[in-house]
mmCIF entry with sequence, helices, sheets and N, C-alpha, C, O atoms, coordinates in Angstrom:
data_MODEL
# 
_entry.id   MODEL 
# 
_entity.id                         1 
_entity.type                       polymer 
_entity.pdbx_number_of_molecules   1 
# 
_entity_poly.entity_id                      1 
_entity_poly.type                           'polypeptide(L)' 
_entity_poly.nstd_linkage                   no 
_entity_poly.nstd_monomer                   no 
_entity_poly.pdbx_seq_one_letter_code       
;(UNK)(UNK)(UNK)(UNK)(UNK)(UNK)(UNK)(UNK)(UNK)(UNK)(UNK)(UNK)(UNK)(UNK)(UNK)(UNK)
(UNK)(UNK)(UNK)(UNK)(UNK)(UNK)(UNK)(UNK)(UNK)(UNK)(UNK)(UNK)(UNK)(UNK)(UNK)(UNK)
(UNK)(UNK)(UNK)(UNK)(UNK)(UNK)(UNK)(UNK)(UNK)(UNK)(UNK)(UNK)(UNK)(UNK)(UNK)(UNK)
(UNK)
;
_entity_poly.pdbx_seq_one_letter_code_can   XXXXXXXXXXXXXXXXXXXXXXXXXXXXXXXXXXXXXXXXXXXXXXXXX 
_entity_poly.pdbx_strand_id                 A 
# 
loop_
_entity_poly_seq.entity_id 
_entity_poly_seq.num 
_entity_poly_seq.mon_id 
_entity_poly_seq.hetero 
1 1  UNK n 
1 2  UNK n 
1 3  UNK n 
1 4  UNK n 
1 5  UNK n 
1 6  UNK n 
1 7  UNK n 
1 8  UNK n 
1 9  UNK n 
1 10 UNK n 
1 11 UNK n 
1 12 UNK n 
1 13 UNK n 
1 14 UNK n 
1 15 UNK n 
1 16 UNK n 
1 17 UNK n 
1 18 UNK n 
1 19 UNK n 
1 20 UNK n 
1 21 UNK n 
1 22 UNK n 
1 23 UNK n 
1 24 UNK n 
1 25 UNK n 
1 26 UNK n 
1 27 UNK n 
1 28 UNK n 
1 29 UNK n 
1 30 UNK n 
1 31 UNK n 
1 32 UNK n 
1 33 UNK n 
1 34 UNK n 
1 35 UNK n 
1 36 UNK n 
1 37 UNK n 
1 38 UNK n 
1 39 UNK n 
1 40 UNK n 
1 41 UNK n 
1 42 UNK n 
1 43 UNK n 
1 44 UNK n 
1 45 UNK n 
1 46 UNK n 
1 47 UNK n 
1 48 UNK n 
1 49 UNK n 
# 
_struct_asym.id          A 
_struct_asym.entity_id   1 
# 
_struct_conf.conf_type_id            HELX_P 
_struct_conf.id                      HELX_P1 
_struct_conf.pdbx_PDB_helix_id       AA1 
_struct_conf.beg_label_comp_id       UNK 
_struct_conf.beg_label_asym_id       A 
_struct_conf.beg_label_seq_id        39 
_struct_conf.pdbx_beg_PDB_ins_code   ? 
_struct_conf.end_label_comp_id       UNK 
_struct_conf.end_label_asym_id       A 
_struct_conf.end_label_seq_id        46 
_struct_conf.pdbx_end_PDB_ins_code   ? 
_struct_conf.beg_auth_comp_id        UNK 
_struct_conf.beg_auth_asym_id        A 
_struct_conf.beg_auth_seq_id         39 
_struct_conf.end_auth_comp_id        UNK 
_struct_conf.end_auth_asym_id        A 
_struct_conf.end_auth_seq_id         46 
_struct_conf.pdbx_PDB_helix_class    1 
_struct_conf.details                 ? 
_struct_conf.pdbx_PDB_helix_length   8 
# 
_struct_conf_type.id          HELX_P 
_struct_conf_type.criteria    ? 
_struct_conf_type.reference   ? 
# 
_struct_sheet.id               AA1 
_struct_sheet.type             ? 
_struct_sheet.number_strands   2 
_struct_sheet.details          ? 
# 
_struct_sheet_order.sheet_id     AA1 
_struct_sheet_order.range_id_1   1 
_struct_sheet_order.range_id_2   2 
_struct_sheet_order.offset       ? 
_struct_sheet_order.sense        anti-parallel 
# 
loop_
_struct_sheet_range.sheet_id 
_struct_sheet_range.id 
_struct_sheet_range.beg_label_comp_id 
_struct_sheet_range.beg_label_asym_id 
_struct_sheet_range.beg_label_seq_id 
_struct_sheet_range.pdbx_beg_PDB_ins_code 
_struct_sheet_range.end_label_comp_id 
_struct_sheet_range.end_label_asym_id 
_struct_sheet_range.end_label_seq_id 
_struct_sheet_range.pdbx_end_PDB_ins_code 
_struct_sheet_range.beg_auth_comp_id 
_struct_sheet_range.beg_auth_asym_id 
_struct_sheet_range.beg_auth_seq_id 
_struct_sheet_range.end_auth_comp_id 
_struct_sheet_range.end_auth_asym_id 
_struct_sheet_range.end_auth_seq_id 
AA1 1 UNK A 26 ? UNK A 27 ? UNK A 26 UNK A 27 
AA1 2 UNK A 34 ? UNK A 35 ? UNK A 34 UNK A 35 
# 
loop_
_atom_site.group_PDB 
_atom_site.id 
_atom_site.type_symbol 
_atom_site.label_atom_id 
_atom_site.label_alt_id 
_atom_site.label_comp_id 
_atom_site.label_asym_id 
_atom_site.label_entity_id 
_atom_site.label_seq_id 
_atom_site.pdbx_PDB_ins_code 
_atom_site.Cartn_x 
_atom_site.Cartn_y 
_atom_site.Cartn_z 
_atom_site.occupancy 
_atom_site.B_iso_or_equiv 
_atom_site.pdbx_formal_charge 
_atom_site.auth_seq_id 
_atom_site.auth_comp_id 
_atom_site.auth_asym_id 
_atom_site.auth_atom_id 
_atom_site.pdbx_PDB_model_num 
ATOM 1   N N  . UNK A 1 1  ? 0.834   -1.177 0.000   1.00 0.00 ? 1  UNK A N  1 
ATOM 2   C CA . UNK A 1 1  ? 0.000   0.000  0.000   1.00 0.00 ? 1  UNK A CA 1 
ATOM 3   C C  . UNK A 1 1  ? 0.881   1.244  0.000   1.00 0.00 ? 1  UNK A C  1 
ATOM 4   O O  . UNK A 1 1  ? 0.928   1.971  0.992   1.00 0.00 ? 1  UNK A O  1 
ATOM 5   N N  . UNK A 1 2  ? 1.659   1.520  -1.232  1.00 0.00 ? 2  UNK A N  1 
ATOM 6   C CA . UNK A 1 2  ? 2.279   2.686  -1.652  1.00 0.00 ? 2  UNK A CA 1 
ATOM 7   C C  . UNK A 1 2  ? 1.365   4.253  -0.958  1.00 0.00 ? 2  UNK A C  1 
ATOM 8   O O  . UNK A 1 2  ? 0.187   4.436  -1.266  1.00 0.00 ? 2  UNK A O  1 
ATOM 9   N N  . UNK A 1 3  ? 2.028   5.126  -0.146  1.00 0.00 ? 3  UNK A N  1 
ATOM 10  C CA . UNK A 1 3  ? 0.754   6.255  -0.096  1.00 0.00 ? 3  UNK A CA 1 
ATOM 11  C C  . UNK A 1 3  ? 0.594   7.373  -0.890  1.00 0.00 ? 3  UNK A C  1 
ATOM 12  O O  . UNK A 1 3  ? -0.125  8.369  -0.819  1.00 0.00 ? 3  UNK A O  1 
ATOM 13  N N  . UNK A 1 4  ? 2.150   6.637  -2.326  1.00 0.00 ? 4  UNK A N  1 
ATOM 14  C CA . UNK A 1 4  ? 2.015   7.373  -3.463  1.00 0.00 ? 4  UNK A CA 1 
ATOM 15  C C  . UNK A 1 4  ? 1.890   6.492  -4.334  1.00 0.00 ? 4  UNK A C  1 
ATOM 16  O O  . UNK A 1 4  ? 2.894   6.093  -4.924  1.00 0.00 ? 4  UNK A O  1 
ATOM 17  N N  . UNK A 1 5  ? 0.344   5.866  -4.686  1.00 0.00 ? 5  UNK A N  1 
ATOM 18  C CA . UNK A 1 5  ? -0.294  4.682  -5.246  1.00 0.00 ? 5  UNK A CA 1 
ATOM 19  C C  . UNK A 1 5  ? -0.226  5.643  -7.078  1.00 0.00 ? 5  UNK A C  1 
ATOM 20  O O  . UNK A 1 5  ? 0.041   5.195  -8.193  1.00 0.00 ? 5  UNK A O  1 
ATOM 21  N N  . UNK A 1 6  ? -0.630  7.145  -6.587  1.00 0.00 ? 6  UNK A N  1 
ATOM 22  C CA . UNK A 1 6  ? -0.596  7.687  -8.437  1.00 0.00 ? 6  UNK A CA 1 
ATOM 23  C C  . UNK A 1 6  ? 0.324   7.685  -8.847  1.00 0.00 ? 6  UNK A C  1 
ATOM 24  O O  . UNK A 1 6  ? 0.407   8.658  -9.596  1.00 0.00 ? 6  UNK A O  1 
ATOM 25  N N  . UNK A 1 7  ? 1.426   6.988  -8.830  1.00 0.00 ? 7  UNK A N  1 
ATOM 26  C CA . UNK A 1 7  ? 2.752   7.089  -9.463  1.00 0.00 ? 7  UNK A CA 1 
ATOM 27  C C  . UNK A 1 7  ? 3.422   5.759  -9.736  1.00 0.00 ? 7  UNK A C  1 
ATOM 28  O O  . UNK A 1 7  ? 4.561   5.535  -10.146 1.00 0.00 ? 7  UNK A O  1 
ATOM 29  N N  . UNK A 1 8  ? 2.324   4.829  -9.371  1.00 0.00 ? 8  UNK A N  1 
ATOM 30  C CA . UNK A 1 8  ? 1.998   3.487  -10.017 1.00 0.00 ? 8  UNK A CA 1 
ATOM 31  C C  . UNK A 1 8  ? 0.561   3.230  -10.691 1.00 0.00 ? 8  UNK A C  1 
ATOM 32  O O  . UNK A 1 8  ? -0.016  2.143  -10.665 1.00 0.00 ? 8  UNK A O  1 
ATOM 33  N N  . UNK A 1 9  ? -0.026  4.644  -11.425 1.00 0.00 ? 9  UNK A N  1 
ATOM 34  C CA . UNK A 1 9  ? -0.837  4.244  -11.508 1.00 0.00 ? 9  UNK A CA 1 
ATOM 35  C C  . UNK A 1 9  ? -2.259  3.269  -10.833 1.00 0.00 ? 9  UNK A C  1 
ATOM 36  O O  . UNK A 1 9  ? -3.051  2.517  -11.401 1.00 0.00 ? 9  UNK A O  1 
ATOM 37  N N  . UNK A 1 10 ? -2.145  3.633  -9.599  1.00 0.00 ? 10 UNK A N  1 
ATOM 38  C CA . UNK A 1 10 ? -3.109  2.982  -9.023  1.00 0.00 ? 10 UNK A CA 1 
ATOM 39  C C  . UNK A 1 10 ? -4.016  3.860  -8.223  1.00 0.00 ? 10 UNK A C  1 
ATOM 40  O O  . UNK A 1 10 ? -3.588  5.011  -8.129  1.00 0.00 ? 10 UNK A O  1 
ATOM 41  N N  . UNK A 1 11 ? -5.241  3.611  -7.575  1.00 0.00 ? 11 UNK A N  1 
ATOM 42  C CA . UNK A 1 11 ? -6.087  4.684  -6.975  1.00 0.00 ? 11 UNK A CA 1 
ATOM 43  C C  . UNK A 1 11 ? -5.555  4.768  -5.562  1.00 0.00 ? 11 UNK A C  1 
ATOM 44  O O  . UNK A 1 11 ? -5.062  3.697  -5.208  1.00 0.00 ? 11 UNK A O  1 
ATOM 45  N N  . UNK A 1 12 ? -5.498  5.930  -4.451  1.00 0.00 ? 12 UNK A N  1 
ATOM 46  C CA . UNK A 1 12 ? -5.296  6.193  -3.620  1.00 0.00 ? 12 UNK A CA 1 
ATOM 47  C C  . UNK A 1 12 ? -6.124  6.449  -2.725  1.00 0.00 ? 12 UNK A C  1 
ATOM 48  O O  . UNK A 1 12 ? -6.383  7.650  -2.640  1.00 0.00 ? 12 UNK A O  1 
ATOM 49  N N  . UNK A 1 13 ? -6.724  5.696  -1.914  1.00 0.00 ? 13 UNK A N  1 
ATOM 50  C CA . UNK A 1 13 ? -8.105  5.974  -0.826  1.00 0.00 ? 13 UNK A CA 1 
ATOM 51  C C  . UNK A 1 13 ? -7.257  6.917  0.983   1.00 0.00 ? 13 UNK A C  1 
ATOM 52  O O  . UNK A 1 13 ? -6.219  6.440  1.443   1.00 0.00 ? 13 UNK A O  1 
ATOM 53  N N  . UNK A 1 14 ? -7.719  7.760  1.456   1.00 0.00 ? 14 UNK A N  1 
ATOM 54  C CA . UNK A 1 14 ? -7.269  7.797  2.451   1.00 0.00 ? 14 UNK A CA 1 
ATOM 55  C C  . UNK A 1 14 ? -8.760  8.290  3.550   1.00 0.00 ? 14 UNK A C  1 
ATOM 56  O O  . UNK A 1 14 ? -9.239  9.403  3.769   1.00 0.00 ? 14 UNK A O  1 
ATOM 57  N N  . UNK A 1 15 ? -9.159  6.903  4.057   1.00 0.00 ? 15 UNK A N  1 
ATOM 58  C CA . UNK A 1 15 ? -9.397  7.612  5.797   1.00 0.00 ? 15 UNK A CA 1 
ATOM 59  C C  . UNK A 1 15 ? -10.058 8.481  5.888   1.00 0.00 ? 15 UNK A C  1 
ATOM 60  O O  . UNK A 1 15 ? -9.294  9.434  6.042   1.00 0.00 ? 15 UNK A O  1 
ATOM 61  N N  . UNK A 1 16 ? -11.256 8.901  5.899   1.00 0.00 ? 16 UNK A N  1 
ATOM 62  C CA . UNK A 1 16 ? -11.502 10.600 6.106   1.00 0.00 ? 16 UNK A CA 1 
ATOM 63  C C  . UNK A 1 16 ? -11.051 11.640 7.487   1.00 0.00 ? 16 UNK A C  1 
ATOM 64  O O  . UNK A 1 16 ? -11.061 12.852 7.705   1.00 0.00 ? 16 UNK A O  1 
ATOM 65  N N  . UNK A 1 17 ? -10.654 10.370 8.261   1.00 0.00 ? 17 UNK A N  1 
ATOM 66  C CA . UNK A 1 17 ? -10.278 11.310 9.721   1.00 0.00 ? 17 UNK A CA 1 
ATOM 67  C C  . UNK A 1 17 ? -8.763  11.411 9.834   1.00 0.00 ? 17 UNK A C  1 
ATOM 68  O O  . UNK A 1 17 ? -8.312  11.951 10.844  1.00 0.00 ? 17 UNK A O  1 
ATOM 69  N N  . UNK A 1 18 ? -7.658  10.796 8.598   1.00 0.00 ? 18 UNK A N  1 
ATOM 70  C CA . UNK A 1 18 ? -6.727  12.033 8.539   1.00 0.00 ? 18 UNK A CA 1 
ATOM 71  C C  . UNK A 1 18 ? -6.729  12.953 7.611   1.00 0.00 ? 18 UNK A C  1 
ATOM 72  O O  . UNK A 1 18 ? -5.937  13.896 7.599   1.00 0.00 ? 18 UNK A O  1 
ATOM 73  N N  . UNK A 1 19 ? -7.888  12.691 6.505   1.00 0.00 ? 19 UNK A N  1 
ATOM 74  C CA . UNK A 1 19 ? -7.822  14.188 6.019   1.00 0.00 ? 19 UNK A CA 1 
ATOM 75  C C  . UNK A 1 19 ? -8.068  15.228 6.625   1.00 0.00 ? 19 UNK A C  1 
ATOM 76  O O  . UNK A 1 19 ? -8.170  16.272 5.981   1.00 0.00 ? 19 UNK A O  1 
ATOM 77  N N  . UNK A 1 20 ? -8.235  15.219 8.089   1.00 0.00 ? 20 UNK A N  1 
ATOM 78  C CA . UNK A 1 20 ? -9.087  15.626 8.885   1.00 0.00 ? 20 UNK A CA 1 
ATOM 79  C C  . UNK A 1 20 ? -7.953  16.169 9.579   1.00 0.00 ? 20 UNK A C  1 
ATOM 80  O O  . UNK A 1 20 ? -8.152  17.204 10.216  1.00 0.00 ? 20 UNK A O  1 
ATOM 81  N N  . UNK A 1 21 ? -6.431  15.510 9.577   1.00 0.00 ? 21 UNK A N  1 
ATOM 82  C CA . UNK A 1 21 ? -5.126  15.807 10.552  1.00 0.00 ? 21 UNK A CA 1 
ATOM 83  C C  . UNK A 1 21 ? -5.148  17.155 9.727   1.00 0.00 ? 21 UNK A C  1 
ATOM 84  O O  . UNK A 1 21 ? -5.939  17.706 8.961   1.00 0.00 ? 21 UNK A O  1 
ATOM 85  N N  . UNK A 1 22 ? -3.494  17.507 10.424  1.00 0.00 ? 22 UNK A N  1 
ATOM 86  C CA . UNK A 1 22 ? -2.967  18.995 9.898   1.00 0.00 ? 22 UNK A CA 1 
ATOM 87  C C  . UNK A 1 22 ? -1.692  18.391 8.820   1.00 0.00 ? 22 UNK A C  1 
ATOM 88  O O  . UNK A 1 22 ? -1.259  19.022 7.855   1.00 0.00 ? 22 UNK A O  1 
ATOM 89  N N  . UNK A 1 23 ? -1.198  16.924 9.286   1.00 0.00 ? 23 UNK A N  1 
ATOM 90  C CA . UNK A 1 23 ? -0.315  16.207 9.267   1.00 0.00 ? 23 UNK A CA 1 
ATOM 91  C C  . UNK A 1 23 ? -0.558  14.525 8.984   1.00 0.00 ? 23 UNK A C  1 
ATOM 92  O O  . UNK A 1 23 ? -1.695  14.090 9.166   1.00 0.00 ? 23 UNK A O  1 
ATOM 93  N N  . UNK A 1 24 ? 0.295   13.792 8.633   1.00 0.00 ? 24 UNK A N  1 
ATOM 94  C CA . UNK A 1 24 ? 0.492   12.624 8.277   1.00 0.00 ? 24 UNK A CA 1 
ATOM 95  C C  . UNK A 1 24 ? 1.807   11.838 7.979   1.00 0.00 ? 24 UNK A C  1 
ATOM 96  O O  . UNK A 1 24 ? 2.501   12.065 6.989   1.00 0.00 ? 24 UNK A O  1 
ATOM 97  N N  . UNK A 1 25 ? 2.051   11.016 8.800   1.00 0.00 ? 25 UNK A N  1 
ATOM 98  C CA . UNK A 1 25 ? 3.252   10.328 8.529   1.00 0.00 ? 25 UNK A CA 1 
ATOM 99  C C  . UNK A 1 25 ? 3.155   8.589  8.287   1.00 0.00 ? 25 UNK A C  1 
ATOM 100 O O  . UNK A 1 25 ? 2.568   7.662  8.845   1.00 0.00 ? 25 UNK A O  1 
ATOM 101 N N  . UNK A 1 26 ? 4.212   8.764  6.966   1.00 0.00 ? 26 UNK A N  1 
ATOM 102 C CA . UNK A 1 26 ? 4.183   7.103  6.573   1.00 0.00 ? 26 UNK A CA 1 
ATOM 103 C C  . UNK A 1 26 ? 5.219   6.359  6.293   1.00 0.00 ? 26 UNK A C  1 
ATOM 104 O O  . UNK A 1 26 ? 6.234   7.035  6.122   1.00 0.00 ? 26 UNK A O  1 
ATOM 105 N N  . UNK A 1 27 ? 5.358   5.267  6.183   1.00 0.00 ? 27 UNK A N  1 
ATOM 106 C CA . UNK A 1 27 ? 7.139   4.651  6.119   1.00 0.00 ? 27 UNK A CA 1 
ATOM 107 C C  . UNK A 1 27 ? 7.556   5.158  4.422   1.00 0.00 ? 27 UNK A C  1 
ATOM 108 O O  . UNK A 1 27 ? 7.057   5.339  3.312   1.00 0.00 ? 27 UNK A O  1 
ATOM 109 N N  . UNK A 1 28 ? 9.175   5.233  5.376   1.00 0.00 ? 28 UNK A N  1 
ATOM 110 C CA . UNK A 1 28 ? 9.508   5.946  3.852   1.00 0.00 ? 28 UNK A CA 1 
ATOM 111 C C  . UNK A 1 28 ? 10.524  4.909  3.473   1.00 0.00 ? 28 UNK A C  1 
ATOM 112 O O  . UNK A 1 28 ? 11.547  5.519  3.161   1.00 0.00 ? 28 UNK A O  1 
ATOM 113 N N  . UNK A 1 29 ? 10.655  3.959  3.391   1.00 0.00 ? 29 UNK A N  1 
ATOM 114 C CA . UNK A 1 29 ? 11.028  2.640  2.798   1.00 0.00 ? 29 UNK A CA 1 
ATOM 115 C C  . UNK A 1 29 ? 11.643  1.809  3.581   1.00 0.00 ? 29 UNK A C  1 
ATOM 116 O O  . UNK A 1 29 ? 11.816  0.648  3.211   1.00 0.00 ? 29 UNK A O  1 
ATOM 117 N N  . UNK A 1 30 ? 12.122  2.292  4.911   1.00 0.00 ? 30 UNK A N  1 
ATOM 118 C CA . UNK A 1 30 ? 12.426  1.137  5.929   1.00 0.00 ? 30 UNK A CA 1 
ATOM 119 C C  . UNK A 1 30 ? 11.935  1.039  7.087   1.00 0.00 ? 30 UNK A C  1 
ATOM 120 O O  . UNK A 1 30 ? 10.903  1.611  7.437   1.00 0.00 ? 30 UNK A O  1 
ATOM 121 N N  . UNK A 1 31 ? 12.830  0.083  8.011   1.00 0.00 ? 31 UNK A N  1 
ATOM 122 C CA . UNK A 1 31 ? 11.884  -0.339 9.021   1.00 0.00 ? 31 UNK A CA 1 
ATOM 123 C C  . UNK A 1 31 ? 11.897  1.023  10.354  1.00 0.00 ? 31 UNK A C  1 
ATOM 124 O O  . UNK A 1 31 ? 11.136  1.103  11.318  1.00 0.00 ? 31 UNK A O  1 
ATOM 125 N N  . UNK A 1 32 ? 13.216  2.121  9.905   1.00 0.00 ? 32 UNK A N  1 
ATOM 126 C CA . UNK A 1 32 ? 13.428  2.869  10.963  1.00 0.00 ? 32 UNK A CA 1 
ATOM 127 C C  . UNK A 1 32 ? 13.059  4.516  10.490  1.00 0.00 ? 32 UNK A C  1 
ATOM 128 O O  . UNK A 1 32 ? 13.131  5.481  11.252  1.00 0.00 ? 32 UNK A O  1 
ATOM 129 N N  . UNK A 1 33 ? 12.708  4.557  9.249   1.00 0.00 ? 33 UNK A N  1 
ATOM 130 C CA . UNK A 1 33 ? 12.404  6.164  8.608   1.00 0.00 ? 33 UNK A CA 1 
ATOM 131 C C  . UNK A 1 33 ? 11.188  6.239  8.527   1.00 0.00 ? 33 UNK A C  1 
ATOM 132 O O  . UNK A 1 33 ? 10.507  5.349  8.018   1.00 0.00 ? 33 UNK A O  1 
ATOM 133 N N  . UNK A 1 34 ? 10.675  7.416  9.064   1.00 0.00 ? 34 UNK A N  1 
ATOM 134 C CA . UNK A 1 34 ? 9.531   8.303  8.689   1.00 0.00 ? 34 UNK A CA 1 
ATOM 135 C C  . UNK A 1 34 ? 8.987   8.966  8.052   1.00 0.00 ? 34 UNK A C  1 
ATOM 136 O O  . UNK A 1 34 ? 8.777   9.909  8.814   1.00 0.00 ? 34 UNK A O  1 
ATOM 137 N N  . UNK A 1 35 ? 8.349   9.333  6.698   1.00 0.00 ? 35 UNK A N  1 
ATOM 138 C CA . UNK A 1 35 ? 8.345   10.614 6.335   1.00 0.00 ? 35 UNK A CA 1 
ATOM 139 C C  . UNK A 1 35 ? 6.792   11.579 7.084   1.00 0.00 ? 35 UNK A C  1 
ATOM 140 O O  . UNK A 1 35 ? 5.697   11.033 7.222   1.00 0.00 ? 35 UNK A O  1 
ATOM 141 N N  . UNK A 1 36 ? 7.031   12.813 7.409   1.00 0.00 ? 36 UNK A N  1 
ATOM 142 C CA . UNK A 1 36 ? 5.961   13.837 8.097   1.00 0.00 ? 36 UNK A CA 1 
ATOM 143 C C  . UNK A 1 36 ? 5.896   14.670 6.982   1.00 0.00 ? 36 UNK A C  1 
ATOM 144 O O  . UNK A 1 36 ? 6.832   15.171 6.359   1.00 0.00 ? 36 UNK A O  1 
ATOM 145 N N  . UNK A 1 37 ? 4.093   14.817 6.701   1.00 0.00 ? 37 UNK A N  1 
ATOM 146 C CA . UNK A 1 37 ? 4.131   15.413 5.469   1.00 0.00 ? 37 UNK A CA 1 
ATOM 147 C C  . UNK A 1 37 ? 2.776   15.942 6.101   1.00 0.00 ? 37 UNK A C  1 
ATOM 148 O O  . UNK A 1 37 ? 1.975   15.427 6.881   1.00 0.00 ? 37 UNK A O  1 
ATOM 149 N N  . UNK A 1 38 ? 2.847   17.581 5.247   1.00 0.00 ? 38 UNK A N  1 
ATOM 150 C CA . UNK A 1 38 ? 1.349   18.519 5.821   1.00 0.00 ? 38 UNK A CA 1 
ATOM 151 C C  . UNK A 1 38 ? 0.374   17.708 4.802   1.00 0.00 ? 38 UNK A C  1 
ATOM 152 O O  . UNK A 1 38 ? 0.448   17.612 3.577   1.00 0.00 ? 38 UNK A O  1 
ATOM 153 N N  . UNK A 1 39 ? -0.582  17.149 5.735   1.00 0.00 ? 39 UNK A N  1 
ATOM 154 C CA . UNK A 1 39 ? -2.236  16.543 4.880   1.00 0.00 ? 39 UNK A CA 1 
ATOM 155 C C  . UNK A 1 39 ? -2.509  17.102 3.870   1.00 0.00 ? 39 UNK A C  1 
ATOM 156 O O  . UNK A 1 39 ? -2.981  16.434 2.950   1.00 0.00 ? 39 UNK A O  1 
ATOM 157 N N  . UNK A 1 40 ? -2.309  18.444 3.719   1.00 0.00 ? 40 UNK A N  1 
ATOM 158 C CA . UNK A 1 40 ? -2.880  19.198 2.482   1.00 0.00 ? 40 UNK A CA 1 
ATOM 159 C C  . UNK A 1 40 ? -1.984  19.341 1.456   1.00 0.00 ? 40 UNK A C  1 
ATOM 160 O O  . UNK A 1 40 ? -2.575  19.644 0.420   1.00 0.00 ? 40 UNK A O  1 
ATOM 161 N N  . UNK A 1 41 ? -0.464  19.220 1.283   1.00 0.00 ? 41 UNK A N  1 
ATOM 162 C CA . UNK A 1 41 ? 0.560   19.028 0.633   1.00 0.00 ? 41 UNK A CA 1 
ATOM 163 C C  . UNK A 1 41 ? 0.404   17.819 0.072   1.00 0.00 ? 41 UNK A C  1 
ATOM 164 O O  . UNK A 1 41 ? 0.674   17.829 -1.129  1.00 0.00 ? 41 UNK A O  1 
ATOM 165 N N  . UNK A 1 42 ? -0.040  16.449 0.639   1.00 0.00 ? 42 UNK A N  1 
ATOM 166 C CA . UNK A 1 42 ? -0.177  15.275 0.466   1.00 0.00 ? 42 UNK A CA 1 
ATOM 167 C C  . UNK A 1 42 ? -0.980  15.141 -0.561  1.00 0.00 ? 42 UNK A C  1 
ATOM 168 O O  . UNK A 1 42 ? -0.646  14.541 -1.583  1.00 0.00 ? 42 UNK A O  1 
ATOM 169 N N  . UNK A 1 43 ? -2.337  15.795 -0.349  1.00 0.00 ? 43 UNK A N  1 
ATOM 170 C CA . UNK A 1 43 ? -3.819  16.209 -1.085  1.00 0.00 ? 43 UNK A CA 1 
ATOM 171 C C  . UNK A 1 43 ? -3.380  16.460 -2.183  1.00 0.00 ? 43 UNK A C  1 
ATOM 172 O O  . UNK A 1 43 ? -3.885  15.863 -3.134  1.00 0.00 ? 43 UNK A O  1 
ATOM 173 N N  . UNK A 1 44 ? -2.501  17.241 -2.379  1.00 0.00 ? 44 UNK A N  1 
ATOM 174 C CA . UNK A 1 44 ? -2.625  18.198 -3.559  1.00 0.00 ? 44 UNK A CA 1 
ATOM 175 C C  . UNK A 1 44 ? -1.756  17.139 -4.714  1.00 0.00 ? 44 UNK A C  1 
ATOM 176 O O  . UNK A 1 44 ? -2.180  16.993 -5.860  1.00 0.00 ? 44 UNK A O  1 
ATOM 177 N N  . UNK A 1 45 ? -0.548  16.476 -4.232  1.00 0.00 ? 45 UNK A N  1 
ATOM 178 C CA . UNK A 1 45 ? -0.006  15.476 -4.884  1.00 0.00 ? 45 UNK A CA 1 
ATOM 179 C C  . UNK A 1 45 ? -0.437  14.528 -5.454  1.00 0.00 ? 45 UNK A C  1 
ATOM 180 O O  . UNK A 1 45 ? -0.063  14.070 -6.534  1.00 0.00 ? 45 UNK A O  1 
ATOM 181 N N  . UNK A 1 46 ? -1.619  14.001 -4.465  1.00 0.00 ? 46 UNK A N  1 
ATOM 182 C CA . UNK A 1 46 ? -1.642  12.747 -4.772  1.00 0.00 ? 46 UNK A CA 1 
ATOM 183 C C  . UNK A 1 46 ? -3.112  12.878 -5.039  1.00 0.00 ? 46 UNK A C  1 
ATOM 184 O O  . UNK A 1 46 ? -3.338  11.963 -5.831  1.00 0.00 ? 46 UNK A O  1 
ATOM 185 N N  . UNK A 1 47 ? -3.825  13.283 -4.894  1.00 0.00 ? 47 UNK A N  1 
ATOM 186 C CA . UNK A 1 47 ? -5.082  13.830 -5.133  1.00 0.00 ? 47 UNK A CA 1 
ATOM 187 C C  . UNK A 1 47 ? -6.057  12.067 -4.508  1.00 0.00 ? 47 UNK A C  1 
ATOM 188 O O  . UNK A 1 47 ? -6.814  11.647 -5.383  1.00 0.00 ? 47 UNK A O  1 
ATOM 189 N N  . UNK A 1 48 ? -6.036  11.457 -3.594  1.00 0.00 ? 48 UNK A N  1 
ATOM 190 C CA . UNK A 1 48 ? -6.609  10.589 -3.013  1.00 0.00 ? 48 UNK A CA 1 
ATOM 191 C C  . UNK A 1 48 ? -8.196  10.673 -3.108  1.00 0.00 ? 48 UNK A C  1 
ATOM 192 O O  . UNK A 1 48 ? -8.832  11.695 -3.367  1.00 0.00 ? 48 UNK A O  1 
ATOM 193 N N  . UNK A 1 49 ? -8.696  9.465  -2.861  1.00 0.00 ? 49 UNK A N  1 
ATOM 194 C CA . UNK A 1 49 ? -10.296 9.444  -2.838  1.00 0.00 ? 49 UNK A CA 1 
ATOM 195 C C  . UNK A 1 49 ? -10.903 9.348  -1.382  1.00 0.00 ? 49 UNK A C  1 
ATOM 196 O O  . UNK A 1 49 ? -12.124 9.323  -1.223  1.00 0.00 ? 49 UNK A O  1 
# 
């Protein structure tokens, strides 16, 4: 579950109660990194359903 699914061509669903955060964080390819990204920065990228 890529949480940049449009860049495989695939659809992106998120949650309505963190579109709801200010913020969102998701693994950024290992078991010890984070990435923190503003919800609405996220939105605008990835344009989720």
């Amino acid at each position: 579950m890529p949480p940049f699914g449009n860049l495989y061509g695939l659809p992106t669903y998120v949650e309505q109660s963190l579109a709801e955060q200010d913020y969102i964080v998701f693994e950024a390819g290992t078991h010890t990194d984070a990435i923190k990204m503003s919800y609405r920065d996220y939105e605008k990228i990835v344009k989720p359903r």
